[in-house]
C-alpha positions in Angstrom: 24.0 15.8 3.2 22.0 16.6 -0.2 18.8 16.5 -0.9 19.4 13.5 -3.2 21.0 11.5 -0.8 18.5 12.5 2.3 15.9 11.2 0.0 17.9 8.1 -1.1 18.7 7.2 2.6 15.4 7.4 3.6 13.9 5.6 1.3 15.9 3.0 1.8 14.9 3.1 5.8 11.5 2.9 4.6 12.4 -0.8 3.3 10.7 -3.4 5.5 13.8 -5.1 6.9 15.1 -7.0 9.9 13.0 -8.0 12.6 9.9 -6.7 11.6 10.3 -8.6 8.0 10.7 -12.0 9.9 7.8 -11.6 12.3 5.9 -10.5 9.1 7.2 -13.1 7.6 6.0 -16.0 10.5 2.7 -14.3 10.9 2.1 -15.2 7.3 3.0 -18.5 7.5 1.0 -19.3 10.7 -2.5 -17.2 9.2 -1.9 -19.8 5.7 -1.4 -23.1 8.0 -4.0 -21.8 10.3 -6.7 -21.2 7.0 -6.1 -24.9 5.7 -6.7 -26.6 8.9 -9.7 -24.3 10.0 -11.2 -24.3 6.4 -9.8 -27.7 4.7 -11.2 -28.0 1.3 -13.6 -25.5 1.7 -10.6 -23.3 0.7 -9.2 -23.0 -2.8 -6.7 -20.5 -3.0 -5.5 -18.4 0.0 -2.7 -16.2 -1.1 -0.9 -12.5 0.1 -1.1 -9.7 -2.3 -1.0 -5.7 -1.6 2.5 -3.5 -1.5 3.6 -6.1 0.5 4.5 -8.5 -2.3 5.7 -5.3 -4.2 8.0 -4.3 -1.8 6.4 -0.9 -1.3 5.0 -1.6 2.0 6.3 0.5 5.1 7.4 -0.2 8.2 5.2 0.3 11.1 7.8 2.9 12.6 7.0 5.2 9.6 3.4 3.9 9.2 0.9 2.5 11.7 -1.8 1.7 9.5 0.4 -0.7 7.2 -1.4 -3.9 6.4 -1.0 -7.4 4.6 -3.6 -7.9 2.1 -4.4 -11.5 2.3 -6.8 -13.3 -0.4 -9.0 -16.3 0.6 -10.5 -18.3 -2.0 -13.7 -20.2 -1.3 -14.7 -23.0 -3.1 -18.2 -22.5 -4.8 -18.8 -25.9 -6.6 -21.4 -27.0 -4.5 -22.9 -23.4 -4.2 -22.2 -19.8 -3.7 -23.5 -17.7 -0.9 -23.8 -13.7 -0.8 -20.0 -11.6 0.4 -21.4 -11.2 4.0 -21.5 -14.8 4.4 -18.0 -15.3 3.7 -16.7 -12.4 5.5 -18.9 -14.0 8.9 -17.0 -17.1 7.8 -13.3 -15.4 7.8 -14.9 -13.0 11.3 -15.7 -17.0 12.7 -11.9 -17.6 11.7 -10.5 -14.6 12.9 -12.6 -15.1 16.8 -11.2 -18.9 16.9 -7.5 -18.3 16.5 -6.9 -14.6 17.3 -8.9 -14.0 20.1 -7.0 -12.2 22.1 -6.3 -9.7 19.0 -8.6 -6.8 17.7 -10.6 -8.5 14.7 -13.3 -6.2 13.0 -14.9 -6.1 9.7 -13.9 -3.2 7.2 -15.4 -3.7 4.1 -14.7 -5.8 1.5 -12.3 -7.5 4.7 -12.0 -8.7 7.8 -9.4 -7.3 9.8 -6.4 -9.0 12.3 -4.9 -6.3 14.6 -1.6 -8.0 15.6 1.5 -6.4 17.3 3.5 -5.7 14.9 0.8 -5.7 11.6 -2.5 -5.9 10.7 -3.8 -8.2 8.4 -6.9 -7.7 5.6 -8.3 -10.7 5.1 -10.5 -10.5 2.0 -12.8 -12.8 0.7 -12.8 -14.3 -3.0 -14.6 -16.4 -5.4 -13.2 -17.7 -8.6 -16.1 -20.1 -10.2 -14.3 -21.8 -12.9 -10.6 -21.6 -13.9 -11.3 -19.0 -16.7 -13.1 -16.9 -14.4 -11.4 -13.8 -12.9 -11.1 -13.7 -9.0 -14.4 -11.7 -7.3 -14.5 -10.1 -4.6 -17.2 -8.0 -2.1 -18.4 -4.9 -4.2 -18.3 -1.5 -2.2 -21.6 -1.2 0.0 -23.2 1.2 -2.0 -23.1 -0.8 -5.7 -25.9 -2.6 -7.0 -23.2 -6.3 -7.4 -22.4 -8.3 -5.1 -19.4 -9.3 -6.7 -16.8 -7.6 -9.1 -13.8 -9.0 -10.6 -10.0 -8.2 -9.5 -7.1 -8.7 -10.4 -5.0 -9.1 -7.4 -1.7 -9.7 -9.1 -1.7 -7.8 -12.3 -0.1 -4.5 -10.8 2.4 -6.0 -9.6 3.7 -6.5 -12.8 2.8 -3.0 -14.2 5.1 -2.1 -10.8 7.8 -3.4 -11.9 7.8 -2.9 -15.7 7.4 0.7 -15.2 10.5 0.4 -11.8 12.9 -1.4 -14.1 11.9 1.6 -17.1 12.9 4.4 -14.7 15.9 3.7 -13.3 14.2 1.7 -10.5 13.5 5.4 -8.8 9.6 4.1 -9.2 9.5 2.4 -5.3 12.0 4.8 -3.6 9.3 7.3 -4.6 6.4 5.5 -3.8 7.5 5.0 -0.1 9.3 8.7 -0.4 5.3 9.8 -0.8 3.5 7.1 1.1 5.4 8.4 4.3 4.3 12.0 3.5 0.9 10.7 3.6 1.2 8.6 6.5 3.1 11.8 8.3 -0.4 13.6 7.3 -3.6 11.6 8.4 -3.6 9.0 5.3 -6.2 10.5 3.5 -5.0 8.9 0.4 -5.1 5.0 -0.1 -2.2 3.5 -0.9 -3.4 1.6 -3.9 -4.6 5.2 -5.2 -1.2 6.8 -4.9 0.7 3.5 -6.1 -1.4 3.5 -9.1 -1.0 7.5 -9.8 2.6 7.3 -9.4 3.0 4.2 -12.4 0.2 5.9 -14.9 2.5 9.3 -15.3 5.3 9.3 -17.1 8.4 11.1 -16.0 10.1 13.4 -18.2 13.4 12.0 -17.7 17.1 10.4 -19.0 18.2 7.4 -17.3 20.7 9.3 -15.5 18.1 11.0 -13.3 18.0 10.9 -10.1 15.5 10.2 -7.2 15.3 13.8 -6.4 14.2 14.4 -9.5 11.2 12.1 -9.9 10.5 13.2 -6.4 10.3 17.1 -7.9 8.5 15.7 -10.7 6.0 14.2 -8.7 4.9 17.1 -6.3 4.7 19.4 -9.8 2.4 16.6 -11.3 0.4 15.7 -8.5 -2.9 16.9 -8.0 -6.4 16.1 -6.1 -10.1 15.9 -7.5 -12.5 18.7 -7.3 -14.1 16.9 -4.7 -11.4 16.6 -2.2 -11.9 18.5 1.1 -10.2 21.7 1.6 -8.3 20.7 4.5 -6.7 17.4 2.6 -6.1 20.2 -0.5 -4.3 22.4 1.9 -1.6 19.9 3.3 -0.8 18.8 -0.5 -0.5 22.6 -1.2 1.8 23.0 1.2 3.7 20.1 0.1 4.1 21.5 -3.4 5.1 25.0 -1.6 7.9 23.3 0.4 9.3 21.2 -2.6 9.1 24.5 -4.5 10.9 26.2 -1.8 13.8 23.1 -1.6 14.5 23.5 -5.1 14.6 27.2 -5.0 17.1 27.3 -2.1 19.1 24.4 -3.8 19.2 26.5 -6.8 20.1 29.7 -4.8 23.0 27.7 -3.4 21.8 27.9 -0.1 22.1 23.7 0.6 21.7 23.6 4.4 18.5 25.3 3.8 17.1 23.2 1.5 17.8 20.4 3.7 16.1 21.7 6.6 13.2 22.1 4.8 12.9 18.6 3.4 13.8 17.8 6.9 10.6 19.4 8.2 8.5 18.0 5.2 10.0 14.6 5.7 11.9 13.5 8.8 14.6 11.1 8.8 13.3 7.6 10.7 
């Protein structure tokens, strides 16, 4: 096996699939039936967003902490309360019909531990239809609110997927599995969004192991990142240095235990 096609059949194994995709898939269904009887008109909008509808999500077998981002849009014509009041509203929710399951608050969310996913329930405003959808600033800002946009990305997903050869997802769940395999000290949003905003210096005929090479020589962290988190990506870059250099060498079986090591098969 080459290194290409180590990295294309694992990031194929990294689609969400099977099984797990149906349960997923249910789980969904019953949280949106289970929001419009609890809530009725109180409700606006309640609708699933994140990696999940970008198809960059993992599977729990390569990630635990893989979530459903779930948006819940209250109704504010008769009045609109502060974020905590909404997320006790959603917390109320969460204790009626999933009792038995860990719920706990995360800010901006609420948070449904089930089985086989969790789910991020986060609360949302809209005030009038040319408004942009709010949700719960960070803790430490002087808003309550601040405006999303919990679709947009997706688009700038697949714009830039469809521009590159569609190597864009392989390597975004090629690199969210190195960071789930190493404590998940980046967010996945973060690494999404880094991984669309470069551009690749690359033909259409190139291939995943290149954008993958491309990445680790691009990437970097911010001056403020803790040494420990700046080691493992150092070492990352080292290994995919080292790959390339025993690829280049001629020495194949060596470059793919190394990528092996950095990356396991699943």
């Amino acid at each position: 096996m080459t290194v290409n096609s180590h990295l294309e059949n694992l990031s194929s194994s990294l689609v969400l699939k099977g099984d797990e995709k149906d349960s997923i898939s249910t789980s969904i269904a019953t949280i949106s039936t289970r929001l419009s009887s609890y809530f009725g008109s109180n409700i606006k909008e309640r609708f699933q967003f994140g990696s999940s509808t970008r198809g960059t999500i993992l599977p729990r077998r390569a990630d635990e902490g893989s979530d459903i981002d779930y948006l819940v849009v209250f109704d504010t014509s008769s009045e609109t309360y502060k974020p905590q009041t909404y997320l006790d509203k959603l917390r109320k929710f969460a204790e009626h019909y999933y009792s038995t399951s860990i719920s706990r608050q995360s800010h901006p969310t609420i948070a449904i531990e089930l089985n086989h996913i969790r789910f991020e329930l986060v609360p949302s405003i809209k005030p009038d239809l040319w408004s942009s959808y709010q949700i719960p600033s960070p803790s430490d800002s002087f808003m309550q609110w601040m405006d999303t946009d919990p679709t947009g990305f997706s688009q700038r997903l697949t714009d830039k997927n469809s521009s590159n050869a569609y190597r864009i997802k392989p390597l975004i769940r090629l690199v969210k599995y190195w960071n789930a395999l190493n404590g998940r000290h980046f967010s996945s949003y973060d690494l999404e969004n880094y991984i669309v905003s470069v551009n690749y210096p690359f033909f259409y005929s190139a291939t995943l192991k290149d954008y993958f090479y491309a990445f680790w020589n691009m990437f970097s962290y911010g001056s403020g990142t803790p040494q420990y988190v700046a080691d493992k990506v150092n070492r990352a870059k080292e290994n995919v240095a080292a790959i390339a250099q025993h690829e280049q060498d001629g020495y194949p079986s060596l470059a793919e235990g190394t990528l092996q090591k950095m990356l396991p098969s699943i």
